[in-house]
Every structure is written in structure tokens, then in C-alpha cells.
Steps between C-alpha positions, in 0.01 A plus 500: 500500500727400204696649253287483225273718758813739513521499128185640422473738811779634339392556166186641654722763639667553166187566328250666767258292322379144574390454126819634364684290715261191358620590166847488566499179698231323247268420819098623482472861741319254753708230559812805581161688695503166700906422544517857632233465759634146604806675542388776737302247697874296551683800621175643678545831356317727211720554209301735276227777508345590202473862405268541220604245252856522647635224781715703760737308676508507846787541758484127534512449126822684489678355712391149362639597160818566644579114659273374176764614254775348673317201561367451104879606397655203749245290385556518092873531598412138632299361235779602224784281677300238528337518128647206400586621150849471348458781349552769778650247774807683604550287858853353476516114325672216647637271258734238610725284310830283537833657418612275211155574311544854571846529409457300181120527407354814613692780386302653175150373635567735851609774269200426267267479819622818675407689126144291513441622887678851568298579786531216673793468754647108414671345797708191437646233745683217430482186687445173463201272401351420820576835655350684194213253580487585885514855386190468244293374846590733690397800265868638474505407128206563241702275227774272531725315208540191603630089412272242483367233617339636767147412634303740686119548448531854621668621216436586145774380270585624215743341299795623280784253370705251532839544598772225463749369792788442382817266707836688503788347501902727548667588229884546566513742137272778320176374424300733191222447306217271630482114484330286688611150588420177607584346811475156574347434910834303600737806458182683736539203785835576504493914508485721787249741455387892641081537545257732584422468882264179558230726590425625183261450206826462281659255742147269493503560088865359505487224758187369337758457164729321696248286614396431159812397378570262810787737660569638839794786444733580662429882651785665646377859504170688465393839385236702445680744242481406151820690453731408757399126387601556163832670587566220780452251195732691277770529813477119445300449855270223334225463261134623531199549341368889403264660271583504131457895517804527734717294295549753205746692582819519332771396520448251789678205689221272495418230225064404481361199480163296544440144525414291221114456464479740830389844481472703795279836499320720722173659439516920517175644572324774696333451832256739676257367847126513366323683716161644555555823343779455288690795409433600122880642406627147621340348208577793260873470583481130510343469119811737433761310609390207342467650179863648539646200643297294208591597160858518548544149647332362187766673290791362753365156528490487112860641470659260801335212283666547190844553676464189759 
């Protein structure tokens, strides 16, 4: 017995009439003739008696309609959450992301993608790079925003933009506007600085810089808030080294620099874990994002050049 079995039982019922039922299911009047008797063979019990050119149900019949309906309704109820389409895939979204690109970057896409998907319940976490990567694994997260580099073969990468690091240095007075300077790698031997936590895909970006400019600094506190770095720095704590995106505010108590002939960025892009069977809205919202995230970083890259 299976449910396609069920399905036409069921329309036999409906109809009283095996070539009726034929015609509404598309199938010949012998091939539902033969489902029906395979079916009363499985359950070992007649289901029709034909009365002129009538069927009749028997007792047995009804009472086999009642569990089939329930059985065909759990049964489509099944095979429309697990469609696959984007379309009419209301199970909730996980999208994960770090704070300073939500804070900064993902404002009017979220809005833009909550218009784009009404019916779909959006979940977001923030976390870091590696956990957002842990997270993608484990199945928690469908999509995750995260920095690159990272290598991992079970995920499909899709990238965004570029994003600039920028050092930060005190500033004792009012800083407006936006400038960024050059700093020279003697005044960085000598500076005291406040990083991300050594664990993390930021703190590898940055120590690999260091490395590249022949320089082991001086650490003297680590965070894993973008934030509370950048007010430490303005409270005169130390230098560091954020993303550009944080930096904008104004006014501030920070001064930027980079330097000379150095420039340190970190790759944005989205991450989801291939799998077997992915799931279809991942890509949909994925294309999305990068189209919203896209177009307006051409426009900003394009205006920060002309005022660097």
C-alpha cells in the first residue's frame, strides 16, 4: 500500500466511477481497475461492490476513507514544507552576521529583504566569523555574512566587498570630517595597541599585517566589540585597528591612518555549507543580498576615492 494507492481509492469514492475517477487523475480506467485491486489485496479486504454500473462502497471502504484523508492531507501538508521553492517557503531563515556589518552595512538591505520575503520569518544572530562558521555546520544558520580569508571546501562563498582596516590613533580634541593619514611603522613599534581576541578571523587578518611589515605590537588589551574598542581608543587606552565602516561617526576622538604602500582590507562575502539538497530560499536571499550590498558599495568606493 502507498499513498498514491490512497489517492486514487479516494477519488474512486468521490466519483462512484472508476472511469470518472481515470479522468480526473489522467490515468487509463485499468491501470486505477488494477491500483484498486492491489490495494484490497494489501489490506485483505473488499472495498467495492458494483451495483449495476454503480461501485458501492463497502463497510471496509468507509472506514478506509476516513484514515485515507488524513493520511493524503498529512502527506501534501509534508510535501509543501519541503517544496523547496522560495516562493511559498515560510519556515523561519537564519541569517547570521557580525555586529559592525550589521550596524553599519545592513540596515536598508534587511528592510529591503523583509519587503522581498513577507512570509518568511528572518532570524538574525550576530557572532563572530568562526562561530557564524561553526553555526553554518551545524545547520543553525542557512546564511552567514562573513570576513575572509577563510578556507573551507564545505562551503559556498559568495563574495561581496572589500572593506578597509584602518589604524587609530587618540585624539586629545574634536575630530570632524574624514581624512585619512599616513603612519610611518616606527611610531607603530612604539604604540600600545587594543585587538580583537587572538582567536579570531580579524585577529589572524591583522597579525598577518604586522607580520608583513616586520612588527610584533605591543597588545595590552583585547576585545571582541568593535565598539567598546573604538571608545577605549578615544578614552586614550591605545591604538587599534577597526573597520573603515565603524570609523564614521562624528564627531570622534580618534585620528585614521594607514601605512605608506600598506593597505589592509578584509573580504565581505556570504557563506552557506553545500549540501546535498540545498535549500532553494538560501540562494534566493543570498543573490539578494548581494545585489543590495553591491550597487551601493560601488557608489561609496567611488565617493571615498575622490575625497581620500
Amino acid at each position: 500500500m502507498d499513498v498514491r494507492q490512497l489517492e486514487l481509492f479516494l477519488a474512486v469514492m468521490e466519483y462512484s466511477s472508476v472511469t470518472r475517477a481515470a479522468e480526473k487523475v489522467n490515468l487509463s480506467p485499468g491501470a486505477v481497475s488494477l491500483q484498486l485491486q492491489n490495494l484490497a489485496a494489501s489490506l485483505r479486504a473488499d472495498l467495492f461492490v458494483r451495483t449495476g454500473k454503480r461501485l458501492v462502497p463497502t463497510p471496509a471502504a468507509l472506514r478506509l476513507a476516513e484514515l485515507a484523508m488524513t493520511v493524503v492531507r498529512q502527506m501534501r501538508q509534508i510535501e509543501q514544507e519541503f517544496e523547496n521553492n522560495p516562493a511559498s517557503d515560510t519556515r523561519p531563515f537564519y541569517l547570521a552576521t557580525g555586529a559592525t556589518t550589521l550596524i553599519h552595512r545592513l540596515g536598508a538591505p534587511l528592510r529591503a529583504l523583509r519587503r522581498e520575503y513577507p512570509n518568511t520569518p528572518v532570524k538574525i544572530t550576530v557572532s563572530a566569523t568562526e562561530e557564524m562558521v561553526a553555526g553554518l555546520h551545524d545547520r543553525r544558520f542557512d546564511l552567514a555574512l562573513i570576513s575572509l580569508p577563510l578556507e573551507d571546501e564545505n562551503l559556498t562563498i559568495l563574495p561581496l566587498f572589500e572593506e578597509e582596516l584602518l589604524i587609530l590613533k587618540p585624539s586629545a580634541t574634536p575630530v570632524r570630517g574624514w581624512h585619512v593619514g599616513t603612519m610611518e611603522r616606527e611610531e607603530l613599534a612604539s604604540a600600545q595597541f587594543l585587538l580583537y581576541p587572538g582567536r579570531s578571523n580579524m585577529r589572524a587578518m591583522i597579525d598577518r599585517f604586522f607580520r608583513e611589515i616586520a612588527l610584533t605590537p605591543r597588545v595590552i588589551m583585547e576585545a571582541d566589540d568593535t565598539e567598546a574598542i573604538k571608545r577605549l581608543v578615544e578614552a586614550g587606552f591605545g591604538y587599534s585597528i577597526l573597520p573603515e565602516y565603524a570609523l564614521r561617526s562624528q564627531p570622534r576622538f580618534f585620528k585614521t591612518f594607514r601605512v605608506p604602500g600598506r593597505r589592509l582590507v578584509r573580504q565581505q562575502a556570504l557563506a552557506s555549507v553545500r549540501a546535498q539538497h540545498p535549500r532553494a530560499l538560501t540562494a534566493s536571499i543570498a543573490r539578494f543580498l548581494q545585489n543590495a550590498l553591491i550597487g551601493p558599495q560601488i557608489h561609496a568606493d567611488a565617493r571615498r576615492s575622490n575625497k581620500t
